[in-house]
VOLUM-923909 format. One record per atom (N, C-alpha, C): residue number from 1; atom name; residue in three letters; x, y, z. Coordinates in nm, 4 decimals. Example, Ala and Ser with C-alpha at 12.3 -4.5 7.8 and 13.67 -1.06 7.14 Angstrom:
<lofis>
<1,"N","ALA",<1.3190,-0.5690,0.7800>>,
<1,"CA","ALA",<1.2300,-0.4500,0.7800>>,
<1,"C","ALA",<1.3200,-0.3300,0.7800>>,
<2,"N","SER",<1.2850,-0.2250,0.7080>>,
<2,"CA","SER",<1.3670,-0.1060,0.7140>>,
<2,"C","SER",<1.2900,0.0030,0.7870>>,
</lofis>
This chain:
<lofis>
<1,"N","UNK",<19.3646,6.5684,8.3352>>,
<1,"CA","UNK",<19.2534,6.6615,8.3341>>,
<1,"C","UNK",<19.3070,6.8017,8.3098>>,
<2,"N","UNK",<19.2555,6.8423,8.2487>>,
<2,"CA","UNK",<19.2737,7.0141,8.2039>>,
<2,"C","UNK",<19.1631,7.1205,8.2458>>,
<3,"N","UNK",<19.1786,7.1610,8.3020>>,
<3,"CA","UNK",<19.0576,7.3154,8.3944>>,
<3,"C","UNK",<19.1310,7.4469,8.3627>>,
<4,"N","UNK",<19.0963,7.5194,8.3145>>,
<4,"CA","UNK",<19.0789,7.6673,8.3290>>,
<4,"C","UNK",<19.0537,7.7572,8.3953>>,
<5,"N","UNK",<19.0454,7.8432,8.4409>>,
<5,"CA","UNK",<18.9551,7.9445,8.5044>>,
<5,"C","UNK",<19.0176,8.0586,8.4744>>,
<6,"N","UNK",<18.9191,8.1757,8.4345>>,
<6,"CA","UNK",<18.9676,8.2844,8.3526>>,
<6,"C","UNK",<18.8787,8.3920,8.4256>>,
<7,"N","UNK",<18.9708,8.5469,8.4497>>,
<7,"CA","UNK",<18.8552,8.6624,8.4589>>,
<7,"C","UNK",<18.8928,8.7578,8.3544>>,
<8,"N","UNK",<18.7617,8.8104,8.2813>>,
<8,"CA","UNK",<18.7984,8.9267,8.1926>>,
<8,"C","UNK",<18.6960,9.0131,8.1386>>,
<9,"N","UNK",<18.6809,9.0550,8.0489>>,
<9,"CA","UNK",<18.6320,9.1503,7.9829>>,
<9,"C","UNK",<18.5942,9.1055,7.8572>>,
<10,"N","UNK",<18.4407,9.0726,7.7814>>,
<10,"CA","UNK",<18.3979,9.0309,7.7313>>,
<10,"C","UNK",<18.4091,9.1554,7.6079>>,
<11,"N","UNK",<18.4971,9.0723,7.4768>>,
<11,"CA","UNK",<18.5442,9.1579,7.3503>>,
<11,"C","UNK",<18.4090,9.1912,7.2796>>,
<12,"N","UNK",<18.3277,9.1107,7.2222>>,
<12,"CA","UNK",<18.2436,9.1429,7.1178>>,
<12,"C","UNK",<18.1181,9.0623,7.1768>>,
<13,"N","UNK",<17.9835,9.1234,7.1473>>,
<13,"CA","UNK",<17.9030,9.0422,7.1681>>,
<13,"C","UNK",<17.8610,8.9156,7.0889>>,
<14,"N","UNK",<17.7471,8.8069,7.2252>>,
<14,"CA","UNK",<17.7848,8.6803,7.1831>>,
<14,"C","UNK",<17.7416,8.6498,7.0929>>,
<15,"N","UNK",<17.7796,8.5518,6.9878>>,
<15,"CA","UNK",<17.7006,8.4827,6.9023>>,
<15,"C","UNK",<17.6602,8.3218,6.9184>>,
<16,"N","UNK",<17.5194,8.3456,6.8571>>,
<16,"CA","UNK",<17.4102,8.1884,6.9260>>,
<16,"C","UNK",<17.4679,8.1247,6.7615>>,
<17,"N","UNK",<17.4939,7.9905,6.7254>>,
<17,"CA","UNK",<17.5241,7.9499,6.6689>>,
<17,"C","UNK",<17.4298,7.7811,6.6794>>,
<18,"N","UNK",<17.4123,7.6990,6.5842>>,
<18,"CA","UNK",<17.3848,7.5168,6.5723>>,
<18,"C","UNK",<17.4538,7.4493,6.5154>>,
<19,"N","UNK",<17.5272,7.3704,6.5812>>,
<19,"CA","UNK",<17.5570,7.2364,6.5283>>,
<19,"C","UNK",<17.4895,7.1964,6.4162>>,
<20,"N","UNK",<17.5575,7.0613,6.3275>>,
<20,"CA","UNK",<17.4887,7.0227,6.2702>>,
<20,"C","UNK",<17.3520,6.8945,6.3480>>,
<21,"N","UNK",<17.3789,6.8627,6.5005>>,
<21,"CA","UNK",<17.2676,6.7843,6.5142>>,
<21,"C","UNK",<17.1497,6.9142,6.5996>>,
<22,"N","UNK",<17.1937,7.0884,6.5634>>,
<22,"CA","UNK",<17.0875,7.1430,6.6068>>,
<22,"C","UNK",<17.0897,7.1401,6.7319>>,
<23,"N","UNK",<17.1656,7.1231,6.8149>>,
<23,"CA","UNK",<17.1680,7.1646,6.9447>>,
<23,"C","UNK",<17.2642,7.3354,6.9513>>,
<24,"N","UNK",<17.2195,7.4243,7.0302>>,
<24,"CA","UNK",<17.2408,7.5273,7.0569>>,
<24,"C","UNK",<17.3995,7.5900,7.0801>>,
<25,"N","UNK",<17.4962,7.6675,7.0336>>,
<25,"CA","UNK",<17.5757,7.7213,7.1369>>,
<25,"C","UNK",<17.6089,7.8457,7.1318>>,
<26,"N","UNK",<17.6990,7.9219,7.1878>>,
<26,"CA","UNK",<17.7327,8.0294,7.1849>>,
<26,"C","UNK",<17.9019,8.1069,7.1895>>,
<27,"N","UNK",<17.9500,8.1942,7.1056>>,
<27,"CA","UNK",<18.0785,8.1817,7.0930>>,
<27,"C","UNK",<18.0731,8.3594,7.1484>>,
<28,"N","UNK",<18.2277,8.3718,7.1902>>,
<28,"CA","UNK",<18.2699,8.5356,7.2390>>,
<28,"C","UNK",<18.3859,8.5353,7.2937>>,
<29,"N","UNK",<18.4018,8.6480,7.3109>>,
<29,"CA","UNK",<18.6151,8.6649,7.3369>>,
<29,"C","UNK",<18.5689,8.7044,7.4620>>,
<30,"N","UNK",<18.7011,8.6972,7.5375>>,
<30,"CA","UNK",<18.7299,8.8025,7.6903>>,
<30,"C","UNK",<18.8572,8.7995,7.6553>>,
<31,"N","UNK",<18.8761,8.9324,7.6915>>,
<31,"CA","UNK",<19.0620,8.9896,7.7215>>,
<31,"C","UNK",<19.0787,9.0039,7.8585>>,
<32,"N","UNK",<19.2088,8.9087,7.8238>>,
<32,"CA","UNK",<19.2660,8.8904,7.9824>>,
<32,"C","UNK",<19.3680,8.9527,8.0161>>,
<33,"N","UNK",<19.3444,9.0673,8.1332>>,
<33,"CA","UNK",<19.4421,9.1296,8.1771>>,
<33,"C","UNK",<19.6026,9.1057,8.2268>>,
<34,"N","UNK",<19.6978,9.1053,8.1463>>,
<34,"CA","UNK",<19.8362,9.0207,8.1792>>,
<34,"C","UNK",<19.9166,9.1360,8.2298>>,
<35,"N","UNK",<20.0560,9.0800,8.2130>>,
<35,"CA","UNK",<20.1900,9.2113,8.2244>>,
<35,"C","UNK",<20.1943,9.2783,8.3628>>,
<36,"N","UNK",<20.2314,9.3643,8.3387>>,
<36,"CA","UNK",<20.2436,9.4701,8.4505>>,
<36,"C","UNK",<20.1935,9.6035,8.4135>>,
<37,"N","UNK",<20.2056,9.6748,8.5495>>,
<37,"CA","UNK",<20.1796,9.8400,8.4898>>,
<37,"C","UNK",<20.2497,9.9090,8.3784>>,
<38,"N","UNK",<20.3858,9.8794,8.4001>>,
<38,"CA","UNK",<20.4988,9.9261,8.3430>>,
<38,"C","UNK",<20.5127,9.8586,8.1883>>,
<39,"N","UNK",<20.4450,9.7338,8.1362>>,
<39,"CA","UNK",<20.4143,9.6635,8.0338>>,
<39,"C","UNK",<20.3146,9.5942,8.0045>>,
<40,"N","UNK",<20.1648,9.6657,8.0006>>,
<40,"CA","UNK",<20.0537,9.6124,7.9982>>,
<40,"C","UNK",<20.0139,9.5338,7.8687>>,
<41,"N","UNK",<19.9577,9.4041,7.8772>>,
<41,"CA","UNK",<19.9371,9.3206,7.7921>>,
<41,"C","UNK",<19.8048,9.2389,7.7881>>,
<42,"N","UNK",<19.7033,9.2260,7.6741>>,
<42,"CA","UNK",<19.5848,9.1645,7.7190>>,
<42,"C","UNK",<19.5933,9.0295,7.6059>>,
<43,"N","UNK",<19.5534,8.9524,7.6861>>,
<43,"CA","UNK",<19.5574,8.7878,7.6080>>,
<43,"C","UNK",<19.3768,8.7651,7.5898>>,
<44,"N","UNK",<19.4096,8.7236,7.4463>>,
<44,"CA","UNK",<19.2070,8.7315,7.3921>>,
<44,"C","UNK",<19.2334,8.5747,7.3719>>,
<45,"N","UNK",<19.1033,8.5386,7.4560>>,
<45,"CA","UNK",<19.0246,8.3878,7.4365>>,
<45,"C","UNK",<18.8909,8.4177,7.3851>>,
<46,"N","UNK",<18.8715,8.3121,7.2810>>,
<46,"CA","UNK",<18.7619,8.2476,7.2215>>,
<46,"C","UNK",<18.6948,8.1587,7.3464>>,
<47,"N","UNK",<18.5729,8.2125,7.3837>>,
<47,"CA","UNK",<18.4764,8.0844,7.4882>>,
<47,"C","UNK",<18.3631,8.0652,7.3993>>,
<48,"N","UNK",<18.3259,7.9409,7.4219>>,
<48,"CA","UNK",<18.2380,7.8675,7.3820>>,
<48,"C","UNK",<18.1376,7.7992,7.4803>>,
<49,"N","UNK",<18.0478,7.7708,7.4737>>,
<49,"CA","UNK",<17.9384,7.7094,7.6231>>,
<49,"C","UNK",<17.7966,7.6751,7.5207>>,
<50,"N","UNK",<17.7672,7.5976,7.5954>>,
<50,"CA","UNK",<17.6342,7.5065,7.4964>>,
<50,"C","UNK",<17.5159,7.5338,7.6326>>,
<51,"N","UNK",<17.4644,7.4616,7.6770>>,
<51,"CA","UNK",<17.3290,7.3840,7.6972>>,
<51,"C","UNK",<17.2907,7.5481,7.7804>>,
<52,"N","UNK",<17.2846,7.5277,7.9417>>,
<52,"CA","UNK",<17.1749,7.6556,7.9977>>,
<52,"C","UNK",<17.2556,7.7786,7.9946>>,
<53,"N","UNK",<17.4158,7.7882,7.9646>>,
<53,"CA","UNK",<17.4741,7.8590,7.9805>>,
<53,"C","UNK",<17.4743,7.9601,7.8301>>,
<54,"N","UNK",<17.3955,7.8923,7.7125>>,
<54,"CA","UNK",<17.3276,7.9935,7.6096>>,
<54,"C","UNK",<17.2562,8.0573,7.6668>>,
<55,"N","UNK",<17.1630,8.0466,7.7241>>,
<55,"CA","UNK",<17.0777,8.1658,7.7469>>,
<55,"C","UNK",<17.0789,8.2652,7.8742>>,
<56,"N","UNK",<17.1914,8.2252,7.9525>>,
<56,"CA","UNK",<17.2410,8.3315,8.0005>>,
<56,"C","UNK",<17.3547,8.3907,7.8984>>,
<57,"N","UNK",<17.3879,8.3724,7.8555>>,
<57,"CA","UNK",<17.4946,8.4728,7.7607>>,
<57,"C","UNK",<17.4086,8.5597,7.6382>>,
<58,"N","UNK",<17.2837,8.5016,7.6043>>,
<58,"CA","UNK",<17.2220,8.5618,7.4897>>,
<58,"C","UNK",<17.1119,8.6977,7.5705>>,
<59,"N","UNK",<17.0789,8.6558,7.6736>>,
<59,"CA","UNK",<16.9743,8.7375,7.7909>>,
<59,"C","UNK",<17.1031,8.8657,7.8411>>,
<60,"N","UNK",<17.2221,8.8314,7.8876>>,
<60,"CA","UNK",<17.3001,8.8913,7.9877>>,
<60,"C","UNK",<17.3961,8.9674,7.9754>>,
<61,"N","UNK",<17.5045,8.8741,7.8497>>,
<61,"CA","UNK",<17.6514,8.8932,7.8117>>,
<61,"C","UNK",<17.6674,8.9832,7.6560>>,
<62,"N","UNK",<17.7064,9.0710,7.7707>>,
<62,"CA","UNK",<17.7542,9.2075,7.6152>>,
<62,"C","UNK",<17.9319,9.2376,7.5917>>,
<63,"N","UNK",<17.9318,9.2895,7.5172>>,
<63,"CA","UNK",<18.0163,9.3178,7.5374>>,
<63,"C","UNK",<18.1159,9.4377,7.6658>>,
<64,"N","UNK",<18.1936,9.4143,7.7044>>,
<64,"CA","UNK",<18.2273,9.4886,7.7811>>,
<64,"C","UNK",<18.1881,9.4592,7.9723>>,
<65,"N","UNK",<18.1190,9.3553,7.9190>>,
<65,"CA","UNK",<18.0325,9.2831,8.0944>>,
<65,"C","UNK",<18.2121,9.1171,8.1189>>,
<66,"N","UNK",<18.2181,9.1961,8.2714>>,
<66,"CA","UNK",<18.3160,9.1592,8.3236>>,
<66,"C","UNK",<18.2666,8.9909,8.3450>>,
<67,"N","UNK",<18.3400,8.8901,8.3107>>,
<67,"CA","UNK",<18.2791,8.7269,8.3503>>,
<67,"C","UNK",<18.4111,8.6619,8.3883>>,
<68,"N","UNK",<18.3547,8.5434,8.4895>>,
<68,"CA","UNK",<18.4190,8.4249,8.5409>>,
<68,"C","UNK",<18.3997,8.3127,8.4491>>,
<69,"N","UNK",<18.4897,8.2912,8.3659>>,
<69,"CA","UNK",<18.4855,8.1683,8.3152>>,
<69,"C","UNK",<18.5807,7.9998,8.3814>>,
<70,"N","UNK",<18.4909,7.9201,8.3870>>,
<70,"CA","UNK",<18.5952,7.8238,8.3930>>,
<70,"C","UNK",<18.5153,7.6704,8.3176>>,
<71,"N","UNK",<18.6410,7.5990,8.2490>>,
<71,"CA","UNK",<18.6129,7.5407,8.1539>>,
<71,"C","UNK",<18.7522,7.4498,8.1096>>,
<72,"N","UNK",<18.7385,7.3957,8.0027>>,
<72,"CA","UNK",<18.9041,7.2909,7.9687>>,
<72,"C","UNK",<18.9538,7.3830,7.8657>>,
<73,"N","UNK",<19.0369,7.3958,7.8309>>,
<73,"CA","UNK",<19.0992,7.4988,7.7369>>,
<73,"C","UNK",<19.1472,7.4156,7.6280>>,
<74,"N","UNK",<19.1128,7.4498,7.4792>>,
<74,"CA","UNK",<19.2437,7.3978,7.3389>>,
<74,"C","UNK",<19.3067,7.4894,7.2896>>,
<75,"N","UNK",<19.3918,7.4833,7.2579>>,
<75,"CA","UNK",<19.4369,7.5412,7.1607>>,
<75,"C","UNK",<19.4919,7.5069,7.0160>>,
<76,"N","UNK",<19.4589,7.5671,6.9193>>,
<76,"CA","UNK",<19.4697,7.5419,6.7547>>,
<76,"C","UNK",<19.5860,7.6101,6.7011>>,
<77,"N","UNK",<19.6785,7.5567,6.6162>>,
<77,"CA","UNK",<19.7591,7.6763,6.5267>>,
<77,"C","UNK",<19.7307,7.6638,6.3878>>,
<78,"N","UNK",<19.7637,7.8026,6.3298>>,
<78,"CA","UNK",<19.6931,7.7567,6.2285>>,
<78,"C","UNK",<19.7731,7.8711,6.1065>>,
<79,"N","UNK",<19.7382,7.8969,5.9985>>,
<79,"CA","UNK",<19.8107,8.0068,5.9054>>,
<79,"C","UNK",<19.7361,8.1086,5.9076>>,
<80,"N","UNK",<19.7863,8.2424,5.9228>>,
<80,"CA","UNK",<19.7004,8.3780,5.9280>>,
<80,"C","UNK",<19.7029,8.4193,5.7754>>,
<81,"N","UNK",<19.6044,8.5303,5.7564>>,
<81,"CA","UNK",<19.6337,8.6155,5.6079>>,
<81,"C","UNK",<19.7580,8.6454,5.5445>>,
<82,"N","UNK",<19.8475,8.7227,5.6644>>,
<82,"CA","UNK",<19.9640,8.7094,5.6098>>,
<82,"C","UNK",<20.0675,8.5484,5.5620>>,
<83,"N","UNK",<20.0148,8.4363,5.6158>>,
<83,"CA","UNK",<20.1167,8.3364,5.5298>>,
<83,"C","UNK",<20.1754,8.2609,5.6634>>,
<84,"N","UNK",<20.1186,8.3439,5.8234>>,
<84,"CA","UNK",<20.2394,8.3243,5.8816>>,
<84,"C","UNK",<20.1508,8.2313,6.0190>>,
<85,"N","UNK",<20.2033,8.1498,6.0856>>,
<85,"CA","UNK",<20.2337,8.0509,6.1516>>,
<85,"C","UNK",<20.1371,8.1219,6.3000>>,
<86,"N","UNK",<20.0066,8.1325,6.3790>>,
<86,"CA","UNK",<19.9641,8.1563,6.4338>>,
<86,"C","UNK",<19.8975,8.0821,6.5338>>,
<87,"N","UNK",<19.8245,8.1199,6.6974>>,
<87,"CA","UNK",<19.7637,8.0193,6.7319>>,
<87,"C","UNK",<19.6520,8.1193,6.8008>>,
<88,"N","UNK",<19.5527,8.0498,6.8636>>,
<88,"CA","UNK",<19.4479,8.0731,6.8957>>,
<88,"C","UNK",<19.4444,7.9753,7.0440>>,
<89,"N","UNK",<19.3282,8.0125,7.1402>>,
<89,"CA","UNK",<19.3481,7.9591,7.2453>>,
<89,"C","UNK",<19.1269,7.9963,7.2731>>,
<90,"N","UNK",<19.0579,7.8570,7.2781>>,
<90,"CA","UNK",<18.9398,7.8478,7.3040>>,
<90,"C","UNK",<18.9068,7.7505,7.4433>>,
<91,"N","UNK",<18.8325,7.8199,7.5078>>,
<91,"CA","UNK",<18.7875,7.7856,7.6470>>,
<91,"C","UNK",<18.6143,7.7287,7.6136>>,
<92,"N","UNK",<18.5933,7.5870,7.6684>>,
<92,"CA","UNK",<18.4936,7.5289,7.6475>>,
<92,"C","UNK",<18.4514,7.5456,7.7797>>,
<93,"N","UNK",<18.3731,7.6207,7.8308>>,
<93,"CA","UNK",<18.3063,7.6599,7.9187>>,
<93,"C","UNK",<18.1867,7.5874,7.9987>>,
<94,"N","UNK",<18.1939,7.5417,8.0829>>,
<94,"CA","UNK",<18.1009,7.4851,8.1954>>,
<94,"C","UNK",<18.0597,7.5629,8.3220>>,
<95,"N","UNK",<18.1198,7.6330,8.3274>>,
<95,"CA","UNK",<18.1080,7.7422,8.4590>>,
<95,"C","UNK",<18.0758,7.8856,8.3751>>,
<96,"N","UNK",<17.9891,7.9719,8.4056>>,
<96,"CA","UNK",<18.0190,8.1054,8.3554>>,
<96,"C","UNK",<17.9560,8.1922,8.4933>>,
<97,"N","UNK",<17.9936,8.2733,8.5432>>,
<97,"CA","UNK",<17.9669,8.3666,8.6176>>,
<97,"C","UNK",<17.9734,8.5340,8.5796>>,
<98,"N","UNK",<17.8524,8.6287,8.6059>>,
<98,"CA","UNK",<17.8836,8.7649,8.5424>>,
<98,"C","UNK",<17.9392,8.8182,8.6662>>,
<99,"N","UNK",<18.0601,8.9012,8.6570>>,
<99,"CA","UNK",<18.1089,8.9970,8.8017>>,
<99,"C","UNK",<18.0655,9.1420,8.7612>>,
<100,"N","UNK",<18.0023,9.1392,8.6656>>,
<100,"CA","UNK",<17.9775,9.2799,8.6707>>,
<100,"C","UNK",<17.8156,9.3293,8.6647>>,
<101,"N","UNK",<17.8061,9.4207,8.7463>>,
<101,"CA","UNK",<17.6225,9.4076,8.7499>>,
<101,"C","UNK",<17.5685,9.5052,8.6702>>,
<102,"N","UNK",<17.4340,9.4597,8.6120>>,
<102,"CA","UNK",<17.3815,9.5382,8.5072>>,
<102,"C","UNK",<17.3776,9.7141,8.4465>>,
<103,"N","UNK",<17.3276,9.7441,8.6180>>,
<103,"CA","UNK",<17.4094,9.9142,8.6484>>,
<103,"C","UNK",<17.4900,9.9444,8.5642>>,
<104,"N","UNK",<17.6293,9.8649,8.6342>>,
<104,"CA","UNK",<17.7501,9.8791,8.5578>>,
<104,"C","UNK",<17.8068,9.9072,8.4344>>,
<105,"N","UNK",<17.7086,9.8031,8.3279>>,
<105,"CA","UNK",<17.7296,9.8214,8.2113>>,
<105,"C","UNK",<17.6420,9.9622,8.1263>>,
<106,"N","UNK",<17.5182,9.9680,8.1894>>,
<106,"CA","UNK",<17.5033,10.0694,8.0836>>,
<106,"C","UNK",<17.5172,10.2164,8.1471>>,
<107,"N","UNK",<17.5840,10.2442,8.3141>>,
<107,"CA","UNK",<17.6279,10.3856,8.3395>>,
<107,"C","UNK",<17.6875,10.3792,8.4817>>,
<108,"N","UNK",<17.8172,10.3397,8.4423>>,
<108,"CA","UNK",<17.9380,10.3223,8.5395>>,
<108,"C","UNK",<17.9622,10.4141,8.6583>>,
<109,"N","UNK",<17.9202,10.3655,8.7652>>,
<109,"CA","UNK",<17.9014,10.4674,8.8679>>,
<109,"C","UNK",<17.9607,10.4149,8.9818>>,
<110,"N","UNK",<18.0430,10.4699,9.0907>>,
<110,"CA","UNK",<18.0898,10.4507,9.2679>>,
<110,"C","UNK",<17.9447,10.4614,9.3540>>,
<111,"N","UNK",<17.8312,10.4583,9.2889>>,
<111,"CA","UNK",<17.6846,10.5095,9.3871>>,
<111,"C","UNK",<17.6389,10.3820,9.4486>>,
<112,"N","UNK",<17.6472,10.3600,9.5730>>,
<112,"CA","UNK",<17.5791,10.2069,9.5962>>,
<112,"C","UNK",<17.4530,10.2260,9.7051>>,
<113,"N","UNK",<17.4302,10.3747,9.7067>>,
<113,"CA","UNK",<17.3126,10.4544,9.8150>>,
<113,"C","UNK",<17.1972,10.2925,9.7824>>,
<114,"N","UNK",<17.2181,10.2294,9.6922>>,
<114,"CA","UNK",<17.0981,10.1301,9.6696>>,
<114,"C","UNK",<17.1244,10.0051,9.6965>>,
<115,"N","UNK",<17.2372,10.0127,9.7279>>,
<115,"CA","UNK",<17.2857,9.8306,9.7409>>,
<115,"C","UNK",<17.1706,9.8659,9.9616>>,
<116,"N","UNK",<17.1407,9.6770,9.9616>>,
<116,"CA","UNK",<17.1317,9.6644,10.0724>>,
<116,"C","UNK",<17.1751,9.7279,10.2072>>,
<117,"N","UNK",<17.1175,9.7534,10.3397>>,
<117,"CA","UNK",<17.2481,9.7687,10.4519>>,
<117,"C","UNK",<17.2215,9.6652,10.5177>>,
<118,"N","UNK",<17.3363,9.5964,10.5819>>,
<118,"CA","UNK",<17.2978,9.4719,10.6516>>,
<118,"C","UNK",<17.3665,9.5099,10.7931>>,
<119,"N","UNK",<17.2392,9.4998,10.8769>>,
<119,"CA","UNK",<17.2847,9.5590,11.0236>>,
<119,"C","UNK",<17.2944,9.4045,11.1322>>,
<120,"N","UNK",<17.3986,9.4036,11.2090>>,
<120,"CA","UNK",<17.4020,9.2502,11.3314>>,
<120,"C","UNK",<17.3052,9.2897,11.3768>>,
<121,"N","UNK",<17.2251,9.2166,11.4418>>,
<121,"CA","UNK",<17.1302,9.2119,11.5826>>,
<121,"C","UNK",<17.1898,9.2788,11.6781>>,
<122,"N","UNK",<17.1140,9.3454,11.7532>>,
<122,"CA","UNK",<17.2135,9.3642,11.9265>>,
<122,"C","UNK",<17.2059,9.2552,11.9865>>,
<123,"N","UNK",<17.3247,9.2166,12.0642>>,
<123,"CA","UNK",<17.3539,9.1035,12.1558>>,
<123,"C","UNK",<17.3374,9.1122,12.3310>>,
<124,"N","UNK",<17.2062,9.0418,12.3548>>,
<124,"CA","UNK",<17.1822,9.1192,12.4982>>,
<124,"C","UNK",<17.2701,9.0353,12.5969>>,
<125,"N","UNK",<17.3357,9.1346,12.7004>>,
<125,"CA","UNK",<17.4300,9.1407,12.7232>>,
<125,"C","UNK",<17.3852,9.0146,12.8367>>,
<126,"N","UNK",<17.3221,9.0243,12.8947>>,
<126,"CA","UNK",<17.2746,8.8834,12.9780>>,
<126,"C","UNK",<17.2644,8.7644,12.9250>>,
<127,"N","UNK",<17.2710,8.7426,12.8160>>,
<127,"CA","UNK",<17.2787,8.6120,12.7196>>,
<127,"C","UNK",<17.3839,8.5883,12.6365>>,
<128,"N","UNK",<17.5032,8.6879,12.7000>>,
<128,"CA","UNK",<17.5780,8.6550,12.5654>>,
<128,"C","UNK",<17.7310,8.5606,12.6861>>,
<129,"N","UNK",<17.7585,8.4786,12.5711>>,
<129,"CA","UNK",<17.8496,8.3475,12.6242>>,
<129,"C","UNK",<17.9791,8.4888,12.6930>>,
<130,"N","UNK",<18.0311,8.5634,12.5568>>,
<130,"CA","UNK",<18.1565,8.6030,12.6185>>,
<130,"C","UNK",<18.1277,8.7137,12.7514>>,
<131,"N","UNK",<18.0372,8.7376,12.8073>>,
<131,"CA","UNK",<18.0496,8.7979,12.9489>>,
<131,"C","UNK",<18.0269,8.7162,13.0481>>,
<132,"N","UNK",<18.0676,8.5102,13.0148>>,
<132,"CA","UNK",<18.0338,8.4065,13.1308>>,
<132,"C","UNK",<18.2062,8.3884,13.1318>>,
<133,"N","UNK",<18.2864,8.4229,13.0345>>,
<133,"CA","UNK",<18.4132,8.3673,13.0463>>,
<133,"C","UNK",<18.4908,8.4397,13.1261>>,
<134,"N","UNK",<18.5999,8.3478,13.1961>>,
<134,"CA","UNK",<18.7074,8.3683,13.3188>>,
<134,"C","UNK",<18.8100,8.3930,13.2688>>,
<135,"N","UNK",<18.9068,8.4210,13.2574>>,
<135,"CA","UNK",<19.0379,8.4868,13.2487>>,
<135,"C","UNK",<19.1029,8.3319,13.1895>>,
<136,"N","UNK",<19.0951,8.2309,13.2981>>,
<136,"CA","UNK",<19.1202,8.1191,13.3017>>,
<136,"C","UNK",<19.1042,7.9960,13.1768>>,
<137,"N","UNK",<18.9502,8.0549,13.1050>>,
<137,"CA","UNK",<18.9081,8.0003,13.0364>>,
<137,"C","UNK",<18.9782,8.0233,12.8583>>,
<138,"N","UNK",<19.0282,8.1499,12.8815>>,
<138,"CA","UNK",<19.1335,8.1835,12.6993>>,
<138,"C","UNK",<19.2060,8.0600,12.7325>>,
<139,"N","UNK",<19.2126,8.0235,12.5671>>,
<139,"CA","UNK",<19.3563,7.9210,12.5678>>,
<139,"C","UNK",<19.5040,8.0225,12.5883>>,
<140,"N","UNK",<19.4911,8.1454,12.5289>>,
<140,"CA","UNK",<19.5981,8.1898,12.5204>>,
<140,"C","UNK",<19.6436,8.2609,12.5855>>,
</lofis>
């Protein structure tokens, strides 16, 4: 078995494409962040994804929108323009996840004054287990 799982940065936007039996798919790059600081390097995959995962990529996926891919991976070699001996590396996609939220893409901001606040309950103090425990009772 062969699995993938990839995070990156979506190169060009997607393209919806048909088979010849007319079923749907969709093709697009992500560059994957490699190397180090000191020698930064980005590795570009070709993904591909068919059935419900078209129309989240045609509704969602732009370019530049951060995604979780995971999927079986091939790879092809093949001859470039110049004459010379090349390969390519395509991810057939079954999983797609976006990590980056819509905000994001069209005006990149640290502002989250809008995200949710999620506050605990107060714990009344007469009902709560850890003011029944004994010294005795820690394992440790």
């Amino acid at each position: 078995m062969k699995k993938i799982i990839v995070t990156g940065n979506v190169g060009r936007d997607p393209e919806v494409r048909a088979d010849q039996s007319g079923n749907q798919f969709v093709t697009f790059s992500i560059g994957v962040s490699v190397g180090t600081k000191q020698n930064p390097k980005t590795d570009w995959l070709e993904i591909s994804c068919g059935g419900k995962l078209v129309d989240v990529a045609r509704n969602y996926v732009r370019k530049g929108t951060k995604v979780l891919v995971e999927g079986f991976p091939t790879v092809s070699a093949y001859m470039n323009k110049e004459n010379k001996p090349a390969a390519s590396m395509r991810v057939y996609a079954n999983v797609m996840e976006l990590l980056s939220r819509k905000e994001d893409e069209v005006s990149p901001s640290n502002d989250y004054n809008n995200d949710p606040v999620y506050t605990l309950p107060e714990m009344n103090s007469s009902n709560s287990a850890v003011n029944s425990l004994q010294s005795d009772d820690i394992p440790f």
